[in-house]
Structures are given as C-alpha cells and as structure tokens.
N, C-alpha and C positions, 0 to 999 in steps of 0.2 A: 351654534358656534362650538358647542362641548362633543356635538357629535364628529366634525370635521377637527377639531386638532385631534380624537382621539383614532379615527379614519389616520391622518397622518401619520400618528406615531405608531400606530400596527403597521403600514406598509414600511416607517424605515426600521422598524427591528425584524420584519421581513426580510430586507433587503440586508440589513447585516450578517443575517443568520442562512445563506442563501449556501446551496451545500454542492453548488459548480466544480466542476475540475477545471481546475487552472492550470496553466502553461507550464509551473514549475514542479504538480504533480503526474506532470508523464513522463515518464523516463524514456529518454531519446538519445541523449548523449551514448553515441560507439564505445568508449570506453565504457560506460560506469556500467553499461548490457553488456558488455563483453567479461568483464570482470564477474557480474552477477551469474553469469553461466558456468565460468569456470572456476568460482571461490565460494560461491551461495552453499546455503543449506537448504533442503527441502522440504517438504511438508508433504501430507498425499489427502485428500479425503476424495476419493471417487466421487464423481470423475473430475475433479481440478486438480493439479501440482502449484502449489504456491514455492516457485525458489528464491530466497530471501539473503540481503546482504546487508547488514549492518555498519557503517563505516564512520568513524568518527571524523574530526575536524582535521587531523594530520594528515590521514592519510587519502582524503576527497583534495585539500591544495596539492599531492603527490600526484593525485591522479590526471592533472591538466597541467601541461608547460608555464603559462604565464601567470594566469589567476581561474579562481572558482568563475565559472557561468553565473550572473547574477540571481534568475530565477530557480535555481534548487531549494525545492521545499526539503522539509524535515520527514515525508514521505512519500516516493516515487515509484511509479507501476506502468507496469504495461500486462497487455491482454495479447495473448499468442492464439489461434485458432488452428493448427496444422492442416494443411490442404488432404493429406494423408487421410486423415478423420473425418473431416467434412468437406466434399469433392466439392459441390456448390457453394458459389462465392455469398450466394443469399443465407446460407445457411451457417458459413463464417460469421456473416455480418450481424446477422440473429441472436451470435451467443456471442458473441463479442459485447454487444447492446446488452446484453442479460448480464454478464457480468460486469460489464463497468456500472451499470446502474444499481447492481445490490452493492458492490464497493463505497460507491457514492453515499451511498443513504445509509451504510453501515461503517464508515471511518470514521467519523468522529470522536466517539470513544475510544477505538484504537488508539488515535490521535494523542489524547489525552492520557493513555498508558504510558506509549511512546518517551514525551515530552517530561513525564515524568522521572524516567529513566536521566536523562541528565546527561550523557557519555555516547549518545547517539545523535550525529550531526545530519545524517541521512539514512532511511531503509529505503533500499530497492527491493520493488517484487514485483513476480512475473507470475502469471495467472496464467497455466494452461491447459485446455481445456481437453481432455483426452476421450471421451466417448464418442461412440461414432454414431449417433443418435440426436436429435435437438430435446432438450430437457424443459421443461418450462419454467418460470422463472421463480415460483416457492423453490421449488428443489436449488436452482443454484443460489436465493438468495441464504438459502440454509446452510450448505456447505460452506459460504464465502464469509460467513457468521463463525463457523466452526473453526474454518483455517482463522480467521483472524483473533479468535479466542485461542486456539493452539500455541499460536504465535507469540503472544503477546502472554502468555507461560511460561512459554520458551524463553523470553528476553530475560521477562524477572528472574527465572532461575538462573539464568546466567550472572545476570548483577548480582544473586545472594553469594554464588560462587565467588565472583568477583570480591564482594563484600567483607567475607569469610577468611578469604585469602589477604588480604589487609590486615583485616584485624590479628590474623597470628603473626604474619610478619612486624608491628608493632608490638607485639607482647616480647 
C-alpha cells in the first residue's frame, strides 16, 4: 500500500512540474511579432539572434482594440529558420526542434528571473537561427543558455537603472 500511494505522488508532482510549451508561450499574435521586429532589442551569440521586447501591462492592453487575448504568458517566443540558410525544409525543421527543445528544458529559471523583475507583463522573443550548417543540439543547447543568461543581465541592469533613477528623483 506504502509503495503505491508513494507511486502516485511521484507521478502527480511529475505531472505538475511538467515543462511543455503551452499555447500562451508562443508568440503568434501579428502585432506583438510585428512590434518585436521593429522595437526589439538584440542579442547575437553565433549562430542564433535572440530579438527581445519587454512590454509591461499598459502598453500590451494598447496593443489590441478591445481587450488582452486571454492566453499571453509572462514569456513568449517564436523560432524563425530562414529558407535563405537552410534550403531544405527537413533541415528547418531540425533546428527548429533543437531550439525550442533546449528553450524548454532551460526556461525555467529564466522564468523566475523574469517574474522577479515585477514591471514586466510580457517578454517576446524570437530565436533566429543564422548558420548555414545543421549544428547539433550541445551546441545550440549552450548558446540558448548563454543568450538567456545575457538576457536576463540585460533586464536587471535595466531595473537598477530604473531603480537608481527613482531613488535620485525622491531625494
């Protein structure tokens, strides 16, 4: 009996802890891609370009007529493959799977950087993938480590900035 309740409670803390892309972490909406191309900031670590948009809560309800889309998580990506770079669609779809899967299994902590931050209602970012070679998947899971540790440097220097600039305006 002691072995099966404890059978069950490994499969459902499995099951919570379950590290799927959900619906609200793909970025799909035309505007909020559209915005991310033209107002993003970038990132490079051969061979991926992370371009990143940070948007808080005012200006994501600005971004849509009526109201927010319900499913927008607090971090949204999309994977770009350029046909230019990789002719074969098999070969798109190869590194496509290579990076959303090291994404996957390495956001979490991002995640919790993020959320920390407090002033960020949404990040979009676009992963794209610029060599003209298929790379195996150490190599891009490492890069996709690096850009999200760049990143997530990036943010908090921003908030100390932010921070800084408070505090003298209160003084």
């Amino acid at each position: 009996m002691t072995a099966e309740s404890s059978a069950a409670q490994s499969t459902t803390a499995t099951s919570s802890q379950r590290l799927t892309l959900r619906k609200g972490e793909k970025l799909r909406h035309r505007s909020l891609v559209e915005s991310l191309f033209k107002e993003g900031s970038s990132l490079y670590e051969f061979p991926i370009r992370l371009t990143w948009r940070a948007i808080d809560e005012e200006t994501l309800r600005n971004t849509f007529r009526d109201h927010v889309p319900q499913p927008i998580d607090t971090l949204q990506m999309l994977i770009t493959v350029p046909k230019k770079k990789r002719r074969h669609a098999v070969d798109r779809v190869l590194m496509r799977r290579r990076i959303r899967e090291a994404y996957r299994l390495n956001r979490k902590e991002f995640l919790g950087d993020i959320e920390a931050e407090g002033s960020i209602r949404t990040l979009s970012m676009a992963f794209i993938y610029l060599h003209d070679k298929n790379l195996p998947y150490s190599t891009i899971e490492r890069k996709i480590k690096l850009l999200l540790k760049k990143l997530a440097d990036k943010i908090a220097s921003r908030q100390d900035k932010t921070d800084s600039r408070d505090s003298i305006e209160t003084v």
